[in-house]
matplotlib code that plots the C-alpha trace (Angstrom):
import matplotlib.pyplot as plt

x = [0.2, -1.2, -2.5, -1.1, -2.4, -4.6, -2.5, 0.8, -0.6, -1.4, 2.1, 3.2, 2.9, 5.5, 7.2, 10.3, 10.1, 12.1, 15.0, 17.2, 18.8, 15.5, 13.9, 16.9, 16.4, 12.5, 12.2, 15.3, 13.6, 9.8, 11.5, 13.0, 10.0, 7.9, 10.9, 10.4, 6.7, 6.9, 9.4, 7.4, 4.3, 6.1, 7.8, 4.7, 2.8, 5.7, 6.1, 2.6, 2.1, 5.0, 3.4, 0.1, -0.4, -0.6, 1.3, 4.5, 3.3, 2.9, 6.4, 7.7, 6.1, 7.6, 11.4, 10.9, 9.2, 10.5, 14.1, 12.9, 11.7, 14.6, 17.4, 16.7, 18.4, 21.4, 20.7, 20.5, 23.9, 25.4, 24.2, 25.2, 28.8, 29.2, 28.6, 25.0, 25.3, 27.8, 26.6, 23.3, 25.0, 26.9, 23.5, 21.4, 23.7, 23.9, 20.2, 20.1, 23.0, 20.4, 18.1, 20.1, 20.7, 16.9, 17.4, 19.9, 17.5, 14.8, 16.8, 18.3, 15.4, 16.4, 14.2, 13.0, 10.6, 13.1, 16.1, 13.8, 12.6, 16.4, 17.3, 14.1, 15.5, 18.4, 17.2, 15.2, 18.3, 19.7, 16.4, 16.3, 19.8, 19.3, 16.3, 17.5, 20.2, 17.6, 15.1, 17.9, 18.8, 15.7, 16.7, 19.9, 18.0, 15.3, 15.7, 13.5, 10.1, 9.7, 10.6, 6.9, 6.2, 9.4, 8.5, 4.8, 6.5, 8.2, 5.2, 3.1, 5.9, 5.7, 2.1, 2.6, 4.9, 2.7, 0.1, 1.7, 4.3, 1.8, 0.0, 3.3, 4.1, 0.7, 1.5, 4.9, 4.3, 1.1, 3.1, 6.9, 7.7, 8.8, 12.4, 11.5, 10.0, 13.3, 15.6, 13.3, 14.2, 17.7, 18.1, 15.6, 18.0, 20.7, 18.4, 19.0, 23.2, 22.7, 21.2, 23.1, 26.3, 24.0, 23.5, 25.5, 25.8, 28.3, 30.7, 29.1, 32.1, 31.8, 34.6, 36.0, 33.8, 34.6, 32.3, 31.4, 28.1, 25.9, 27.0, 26.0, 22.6, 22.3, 23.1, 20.3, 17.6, 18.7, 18.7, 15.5, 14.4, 15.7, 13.7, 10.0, 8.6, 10.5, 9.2, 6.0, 6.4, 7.6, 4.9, 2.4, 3.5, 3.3, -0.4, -0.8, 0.8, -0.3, -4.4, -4.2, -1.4, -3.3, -6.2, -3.2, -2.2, -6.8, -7.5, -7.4, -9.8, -12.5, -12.1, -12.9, -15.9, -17.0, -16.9, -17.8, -15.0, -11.1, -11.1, -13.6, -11.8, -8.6, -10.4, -11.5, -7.8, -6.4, -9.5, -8.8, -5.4, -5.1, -7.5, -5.3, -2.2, -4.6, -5.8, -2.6, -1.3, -3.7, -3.5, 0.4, -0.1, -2.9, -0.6, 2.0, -1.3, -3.4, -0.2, 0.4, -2.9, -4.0, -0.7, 1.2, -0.2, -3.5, -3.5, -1.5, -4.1, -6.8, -5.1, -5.0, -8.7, -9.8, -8.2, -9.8, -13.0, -12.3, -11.7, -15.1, -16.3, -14.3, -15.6, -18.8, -18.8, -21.4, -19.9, -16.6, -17.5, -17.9, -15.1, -13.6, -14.1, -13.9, -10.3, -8.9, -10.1, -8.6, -5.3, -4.8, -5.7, -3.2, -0.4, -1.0, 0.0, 3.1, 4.1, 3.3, 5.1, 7.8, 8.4, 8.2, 11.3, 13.4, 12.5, 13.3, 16.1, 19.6, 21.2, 24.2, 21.4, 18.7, 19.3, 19.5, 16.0, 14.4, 15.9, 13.7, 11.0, 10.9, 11.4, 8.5, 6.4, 7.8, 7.7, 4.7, 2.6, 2.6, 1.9, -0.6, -2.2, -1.6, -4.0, -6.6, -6.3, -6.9, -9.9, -11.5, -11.3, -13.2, -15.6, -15.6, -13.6, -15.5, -16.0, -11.5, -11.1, -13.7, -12.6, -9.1, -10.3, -12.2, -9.6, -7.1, -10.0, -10.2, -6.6, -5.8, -8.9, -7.4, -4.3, -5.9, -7.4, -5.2, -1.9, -2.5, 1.3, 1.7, 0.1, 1.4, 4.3, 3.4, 3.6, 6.8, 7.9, 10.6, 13.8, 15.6, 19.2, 21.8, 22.3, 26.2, 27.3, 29.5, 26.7, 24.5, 27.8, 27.8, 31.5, 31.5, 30.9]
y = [15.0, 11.5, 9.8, 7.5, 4.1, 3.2, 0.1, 2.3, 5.2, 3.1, 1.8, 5.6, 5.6, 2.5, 2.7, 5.1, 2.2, -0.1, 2.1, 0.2, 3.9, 4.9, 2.3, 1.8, 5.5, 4.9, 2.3, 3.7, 6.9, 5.2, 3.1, 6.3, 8.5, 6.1, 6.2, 10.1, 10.4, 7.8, 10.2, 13.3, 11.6, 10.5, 14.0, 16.1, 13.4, 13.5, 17.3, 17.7, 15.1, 16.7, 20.4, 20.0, 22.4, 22.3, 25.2, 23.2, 20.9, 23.7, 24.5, 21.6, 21.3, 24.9, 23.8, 21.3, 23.3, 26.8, 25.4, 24.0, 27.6, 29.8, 27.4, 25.4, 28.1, 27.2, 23.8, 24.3, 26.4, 23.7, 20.9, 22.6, 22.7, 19.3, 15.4, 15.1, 11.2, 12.0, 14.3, 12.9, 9.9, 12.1, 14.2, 11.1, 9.8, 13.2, 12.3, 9.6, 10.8, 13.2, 10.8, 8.5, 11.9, 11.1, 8.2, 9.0, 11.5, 9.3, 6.5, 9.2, 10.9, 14.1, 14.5, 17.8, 19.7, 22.5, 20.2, 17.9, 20.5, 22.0, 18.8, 18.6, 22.1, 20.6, 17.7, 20.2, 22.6, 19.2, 18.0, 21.8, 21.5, 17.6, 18.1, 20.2, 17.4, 14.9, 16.6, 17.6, 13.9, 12.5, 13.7, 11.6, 8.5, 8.4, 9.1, 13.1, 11.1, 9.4, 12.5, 13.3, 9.8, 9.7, 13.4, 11.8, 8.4, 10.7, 12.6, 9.1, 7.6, 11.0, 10.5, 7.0, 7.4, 9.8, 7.1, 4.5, 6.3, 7.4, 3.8, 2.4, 5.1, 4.2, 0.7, 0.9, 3.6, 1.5, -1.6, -0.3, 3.9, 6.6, 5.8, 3.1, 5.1, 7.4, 4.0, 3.0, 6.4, 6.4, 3.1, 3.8, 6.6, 3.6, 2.3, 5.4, 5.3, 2.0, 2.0, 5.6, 3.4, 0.8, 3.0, 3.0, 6.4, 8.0, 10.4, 14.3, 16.8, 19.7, 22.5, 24.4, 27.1, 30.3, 32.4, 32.0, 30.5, 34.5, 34.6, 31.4, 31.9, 35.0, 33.3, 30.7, 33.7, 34.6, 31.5, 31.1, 34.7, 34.0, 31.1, 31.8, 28.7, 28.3, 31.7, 30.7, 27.7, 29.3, 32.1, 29.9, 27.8, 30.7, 31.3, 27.8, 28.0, 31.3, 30.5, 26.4, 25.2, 26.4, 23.8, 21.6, 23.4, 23.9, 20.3, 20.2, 23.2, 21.8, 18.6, 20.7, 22.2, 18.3, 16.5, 16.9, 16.5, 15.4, 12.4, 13.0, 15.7, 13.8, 10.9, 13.4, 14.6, 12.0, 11.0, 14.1, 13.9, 10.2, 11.1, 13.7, 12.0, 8.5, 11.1, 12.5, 8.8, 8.3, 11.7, 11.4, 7.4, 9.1, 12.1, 10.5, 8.6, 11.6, 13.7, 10.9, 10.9, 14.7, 16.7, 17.5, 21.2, 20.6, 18.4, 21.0, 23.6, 21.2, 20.8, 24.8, 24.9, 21.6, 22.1, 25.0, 23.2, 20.7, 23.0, 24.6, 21.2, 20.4, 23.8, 23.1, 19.3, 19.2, 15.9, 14.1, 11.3, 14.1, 15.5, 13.0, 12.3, 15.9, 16.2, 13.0, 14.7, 18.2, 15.7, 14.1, 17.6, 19.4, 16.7, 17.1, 20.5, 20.5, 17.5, 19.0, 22.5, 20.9, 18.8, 21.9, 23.2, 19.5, 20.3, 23.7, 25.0, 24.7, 21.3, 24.1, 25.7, 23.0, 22.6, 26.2, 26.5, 23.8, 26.0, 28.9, 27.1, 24.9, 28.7, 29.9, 27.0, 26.8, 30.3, 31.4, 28.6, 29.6, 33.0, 31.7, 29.9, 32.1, 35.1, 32.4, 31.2, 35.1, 35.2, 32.2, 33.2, 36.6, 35.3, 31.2, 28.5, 28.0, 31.6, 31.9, 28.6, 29.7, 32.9, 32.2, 29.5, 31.7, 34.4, 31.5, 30.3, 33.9, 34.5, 31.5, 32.7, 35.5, 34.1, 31.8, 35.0, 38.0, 35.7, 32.3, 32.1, 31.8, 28.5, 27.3, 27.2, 24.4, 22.3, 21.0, 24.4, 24.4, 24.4, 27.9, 28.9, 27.4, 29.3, 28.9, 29.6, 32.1, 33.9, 34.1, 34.3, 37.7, 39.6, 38.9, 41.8]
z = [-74.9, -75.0, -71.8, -69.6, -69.5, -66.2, -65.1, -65.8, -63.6, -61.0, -61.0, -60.7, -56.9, -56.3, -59.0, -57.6, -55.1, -57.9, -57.8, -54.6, -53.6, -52.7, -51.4, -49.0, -48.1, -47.8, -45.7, -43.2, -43.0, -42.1, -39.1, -38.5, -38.4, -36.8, -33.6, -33.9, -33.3, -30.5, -28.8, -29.4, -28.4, -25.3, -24.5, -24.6, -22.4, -19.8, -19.9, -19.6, -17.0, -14.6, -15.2, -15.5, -18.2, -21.9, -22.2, -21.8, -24.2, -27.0, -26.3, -26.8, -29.9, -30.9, -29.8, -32.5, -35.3, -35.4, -36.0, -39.1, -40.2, -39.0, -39.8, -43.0, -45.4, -43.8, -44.3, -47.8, -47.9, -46.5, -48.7, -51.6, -50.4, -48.2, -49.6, -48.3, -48.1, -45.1, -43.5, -43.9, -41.5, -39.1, -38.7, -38.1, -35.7, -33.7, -33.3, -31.4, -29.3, -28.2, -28.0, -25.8, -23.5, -23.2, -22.2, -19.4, -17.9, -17.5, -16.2, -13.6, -12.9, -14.4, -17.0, -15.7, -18.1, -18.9, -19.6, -22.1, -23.6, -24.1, -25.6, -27.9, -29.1, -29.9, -31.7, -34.0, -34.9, -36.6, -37.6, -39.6, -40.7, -42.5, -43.9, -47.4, -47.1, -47.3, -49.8, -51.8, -52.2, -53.8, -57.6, -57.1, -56.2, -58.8, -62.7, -63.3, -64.2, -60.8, -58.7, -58.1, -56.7, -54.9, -53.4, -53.2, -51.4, -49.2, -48.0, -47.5, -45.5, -43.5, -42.4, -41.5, -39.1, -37.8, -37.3, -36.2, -34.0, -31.5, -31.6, -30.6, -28.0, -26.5, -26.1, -25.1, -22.5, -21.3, -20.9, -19.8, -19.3, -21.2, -21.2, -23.7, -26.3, -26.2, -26.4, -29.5, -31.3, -30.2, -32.2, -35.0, -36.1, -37.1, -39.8, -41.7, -41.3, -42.4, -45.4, -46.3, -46.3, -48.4, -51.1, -54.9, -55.1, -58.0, -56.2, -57.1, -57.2, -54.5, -55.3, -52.6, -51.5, -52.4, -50.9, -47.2, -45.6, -46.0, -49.5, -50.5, -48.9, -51.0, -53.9, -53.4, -52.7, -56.1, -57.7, -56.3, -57.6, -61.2, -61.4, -62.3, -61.6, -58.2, -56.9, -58.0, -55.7, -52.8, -53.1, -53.0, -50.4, -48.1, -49.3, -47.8, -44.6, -44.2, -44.5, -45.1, -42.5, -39.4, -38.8, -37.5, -34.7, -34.6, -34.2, -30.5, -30.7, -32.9, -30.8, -28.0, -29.8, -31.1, -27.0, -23.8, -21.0, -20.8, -21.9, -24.6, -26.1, -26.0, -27.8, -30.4, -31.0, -31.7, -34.0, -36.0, -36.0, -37.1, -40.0, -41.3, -41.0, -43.3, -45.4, -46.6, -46.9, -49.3, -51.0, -51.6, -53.0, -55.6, -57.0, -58.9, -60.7, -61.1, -62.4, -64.8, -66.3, -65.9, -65.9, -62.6, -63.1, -63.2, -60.0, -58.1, -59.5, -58.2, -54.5, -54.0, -54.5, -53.1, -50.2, -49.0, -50.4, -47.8, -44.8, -45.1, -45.2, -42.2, -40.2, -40.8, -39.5, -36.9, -35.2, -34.6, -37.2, -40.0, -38.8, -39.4, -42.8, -43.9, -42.3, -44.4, -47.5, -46.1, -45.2, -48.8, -50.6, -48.5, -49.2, -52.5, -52.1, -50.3, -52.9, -55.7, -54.8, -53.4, -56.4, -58.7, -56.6, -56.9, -60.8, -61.4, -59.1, -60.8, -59.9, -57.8, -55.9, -55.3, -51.6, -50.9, -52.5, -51.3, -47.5, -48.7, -49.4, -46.2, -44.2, -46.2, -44.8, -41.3, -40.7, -41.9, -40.6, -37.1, -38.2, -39.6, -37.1, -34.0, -35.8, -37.0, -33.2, -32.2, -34.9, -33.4, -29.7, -31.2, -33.2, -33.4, -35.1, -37.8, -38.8, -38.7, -40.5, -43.7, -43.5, -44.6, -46.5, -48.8, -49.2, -50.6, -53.0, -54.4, -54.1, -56.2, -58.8, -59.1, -60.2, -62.5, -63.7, -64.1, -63.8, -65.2, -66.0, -62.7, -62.0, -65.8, -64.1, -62.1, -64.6, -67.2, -68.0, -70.8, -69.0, -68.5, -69.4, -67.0, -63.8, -62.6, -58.8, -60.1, -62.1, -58.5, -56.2, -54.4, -52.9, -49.6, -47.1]

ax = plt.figure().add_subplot(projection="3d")
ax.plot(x, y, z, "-o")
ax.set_aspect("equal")
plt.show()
């Protein structure tokens, strides 16, 4: 297959950006995002500040995160059965009706650790629910050849609002109170309705269900089964999370290890975490080029070795400012990752199933993940961080070898596979028990 050109693979990045569905849903979801990390910046501070201990803070972060592993097949049943542009709406507004409840505990002095936490929970069971709405979405804005950059767009915008989020929060908390950065997200949620409703959508034809919510969720596991190159994806998604993932939920740790004191080691935190979060910008911005010009398999290929690559890198780092710079390589390899996997799913699952795949695979990552980095947590404390972090770092480099070696099928399918026979709902659907 002949090359790209250089000038149009640099367009590759922005170029689902032409399409005016997407970019409406692009720029509605950044203002969102950034209006979610302000609030979760805000909500761990405040929890933390009223309890004085960081375990409240790490279960904060969990009433957010395990949702998004336990519910999303759910998610996907759903989105396969209701209009997603609706519900899409309804879900965002739900949002900020919970953030708004924020709101009116801080105002009256309620905002109690257990009852923010409560509502936090809450917010991540819809947050779990939307997001095979949303993902499942991005093939119906975008013609098939921009669905990498879109997926890759997606991704960028992600990491963005995780660095500008907790600039804001910072400034508005420095300069007003909490209760502002909750009012921000209540309202950033409306920029999303808005430019739902904005959007030209033709009208996709959802029959009546005939099989109930379990059944459909069956069917999708076996959609997802059927499909080689899907279970390829979500196979080696869970290699990720499982030995990749974890140096997220590290970061404080090797901050720790990098400064002396409090306020040093919060300094260094956020360091790290704001060179992940630039990193992975930048990663996601170069995949839709690099896939253009070298084939999306081979740059997927590349991103499940280089990442690891860049964690040993990373481990090794004798100092916060080549920390630094090894985590934004470890942050755009590790994008290119979750892109490039998750695109292989938008791809390949039949048009019926896609949101109840793209469920399994966003359980895959969100439960194993913190599997994942609660035993490299209980490595580290029993030999050190560095020794955890290579560790699993190496046994994904010669898990992936070995692939290449004994399975390279396996990774082929990464790529533009030859499309396989149609799979119907009722060809998957199961009699209901």
């Amino acid at each position: 297959m002949p090359r790209k050109s250089s000038s149009s693979s640099s367009r590759a990045s922005f170029r689902p950006l032409r399409h005016r569905n997407f970019a409406l849903f692009f720029w509605a979801n950044l203002v969102s995002n950034v209006g979610t990390w302000m609030q979760t910046v805000a909500v761990g501070a405040l929890v933390t500040a009223r309890t004085g201990k960081a375990s409240w803070a790490a279960l904060v972060a969990a009433a957010v995160f395990l949702p998004v592993g336990l519910l999303s097949p759910i998610g996907g049943a759903l989105a396969d059965r209701l209009d997603r542009r609706r519900w899409l709406a309804v879900g965002n507004l739900l949002e900020a009706a919970l953030a708004a409840v924020l709101v009116l505990l801080a105002v009256t002095g309620r905002a109690s650790p257990v009852a923010v936490t409560f509502v936090v929970f809450l917010a991540g069971c819809v947050l779990a629910l939307l997001i095979p709405f949303q993902q499942a979405m991005v093939p119906d804005l975008v013609p098939k050849e921009d669905v990498l950059g879109a997926t890759a767009l997606g991704s960028a915008q992600y990491n963005l609002g995780r660095v500008l989020g907790p600039a804001l929060a910072a400034i508005v908390i420095a300069l007003s109170s909490y209760t502002w950065t909750f009012a921000i997200n209540a309202v950033s949620f409306f920029a999303v309705v808005v430019a739902l409703m904005a959007m030209r959508l033709s009208v996709q034809a959802k029959g009546e269900p005939t099989t109930g919510l379990w059944s459909q969720i069956r069917g999708g596991m076996k959609a997802a089964k059927d499909e080689p190159s899907c279970r390829a994806a979500i196979g080696l998604i869970a290699l990720s999370a499982f030995l990749a993932a974890p140096f997220i939920a590290l970061i404080p740790a090797k901050a720790l290890l990098l400064a002396s004191g409090d306020k040093a080691t919060g300094t260094a935190t956020g360091a790290l975490t704001t060179a992940q979060g630039v990193g992975a910008v930048i990663g996601a911005l170069m995949l839709a080029p690099l896939a253009e010009r070298f084939g999306r398999q081979k740059v997927v290929v590349f991103d499940l070795i280089a990442a690891p690559v860049a964690l040993c890198l990373y481990a090794v780092s004798p100092s916060v400012i080549t920390a630094v710079l090894a985590l934004g390589l470890v942050g755009a390899t590790y994008i290119g990752i979750l892109s490039g996997l998750n695109t292989v799913v938008q791809l390949r699952a039949p048009t019926a199933f896609r949101a109840r795949v793209l469920g399994l695979y966003l359980m895959a990552l969100g439960v194993i993940y913190p599997i994942g980095a609660l035993i490299q947590g209980a490595v580290a404390d029993a030999t050190t961080l560095a020794d955890a972090t290579i560790g699993a770092a190496v046994i994904m480099i010669l898990v992936v070898g070995a692939l290449a070696l004994f399975s390279p099928n396996t990774l082929r399918l990464l790529g533009d596979t030859p499309a396989e026979p149609a799979v119907t709902e009722s060809s998957t659907a199961t009699t209901p028990t």
